[in-house]
matplotlib code that plots the C-alpha trace (Angstrom):
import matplotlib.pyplot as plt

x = [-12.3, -10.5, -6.6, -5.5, -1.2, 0.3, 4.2, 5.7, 8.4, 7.3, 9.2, 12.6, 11.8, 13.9, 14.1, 10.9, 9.1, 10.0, 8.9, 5.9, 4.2, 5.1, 3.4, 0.4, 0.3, -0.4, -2.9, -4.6, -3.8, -5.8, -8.6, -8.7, -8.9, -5.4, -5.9, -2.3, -2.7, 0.1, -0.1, 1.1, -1.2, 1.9, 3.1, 2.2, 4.2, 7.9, 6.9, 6.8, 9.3, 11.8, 10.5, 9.0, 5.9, 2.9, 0.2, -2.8, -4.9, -3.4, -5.0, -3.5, -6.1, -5.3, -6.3, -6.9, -8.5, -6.3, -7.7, -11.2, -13.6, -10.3, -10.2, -6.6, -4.2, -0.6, 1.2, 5.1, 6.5, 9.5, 8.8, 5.8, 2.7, -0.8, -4.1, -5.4, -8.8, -9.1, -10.1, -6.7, -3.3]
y = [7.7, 4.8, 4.3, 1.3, 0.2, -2.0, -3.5, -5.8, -6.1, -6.0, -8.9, -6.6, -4.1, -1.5, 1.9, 2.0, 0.2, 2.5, 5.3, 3.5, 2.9, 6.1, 7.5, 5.3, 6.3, 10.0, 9.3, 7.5, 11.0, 12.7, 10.4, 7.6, 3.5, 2.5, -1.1, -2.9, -5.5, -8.4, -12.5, -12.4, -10.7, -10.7, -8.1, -4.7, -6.2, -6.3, -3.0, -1.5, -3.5, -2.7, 0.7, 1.8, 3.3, 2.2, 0.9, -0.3, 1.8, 0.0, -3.0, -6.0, -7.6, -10.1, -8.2, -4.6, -5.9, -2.7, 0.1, -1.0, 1.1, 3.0, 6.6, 6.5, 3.5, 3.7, 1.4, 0.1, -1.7, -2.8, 0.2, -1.7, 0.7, -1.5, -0.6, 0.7, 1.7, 3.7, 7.6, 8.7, 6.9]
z = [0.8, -0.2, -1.1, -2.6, -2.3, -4.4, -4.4, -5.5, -3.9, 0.2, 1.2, 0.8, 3.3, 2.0, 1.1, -1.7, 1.0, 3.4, 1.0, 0.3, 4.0, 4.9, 1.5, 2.9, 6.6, 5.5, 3.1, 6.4, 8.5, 5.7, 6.3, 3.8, 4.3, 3.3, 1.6, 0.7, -1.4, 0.1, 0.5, 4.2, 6.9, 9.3, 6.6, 8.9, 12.2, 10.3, 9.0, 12.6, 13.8, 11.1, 10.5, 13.9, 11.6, 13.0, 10.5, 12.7, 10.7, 7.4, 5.8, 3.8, 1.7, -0.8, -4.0, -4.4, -8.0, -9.9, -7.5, -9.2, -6.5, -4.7, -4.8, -5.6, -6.3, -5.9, -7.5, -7.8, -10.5, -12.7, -15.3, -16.8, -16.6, -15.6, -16.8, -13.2, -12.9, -9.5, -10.7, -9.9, -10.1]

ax = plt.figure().add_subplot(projection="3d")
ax.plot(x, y, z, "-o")
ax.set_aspect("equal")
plt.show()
């Protein structure tokens, strides 16, 4: 099973993001490939170091292509709703 993350807004390392890689780290505990979809590799080290979650078993790719062959997609925004095209959202 696949799981594909997307936000916006990872460079902030707040509280959504917080929310968000923790959401991610138990869909991995279930069993699926997390795939977050972030420009900077080095993304998953300031997580655990500003969040002491560790995400070895979470991926950054470049483009999660709007969770087109995901299982699920979960995905941030600013209130605007994307056409996403994983089978659930």
């Amino acid at each position: 099973m696949k799981a594909a993350i997307y936000n916006p807004y990872w460079d902030t390392l707040g509280g959504g993001e917080r929310y968000t890689i923790s959401f991610a780290k138990v869909l991995t505990e279930l069993g699926y490939r997390v795939d977050v979809q972030w420009k900077d590799n080095d993304l998953m080290k300031r997580i655990e170091e500003r969040f002491g979650i560790k995400t070895m078993d979470i991926n950054v790719v470049s483009d999660i292509k709007k969770g087109d062959g995901y299982d699920i997609c979960f995905w941030i925004s600013d209130g605007s709703i994307p056409l996403l095209r994983s089978r659930n959202n």
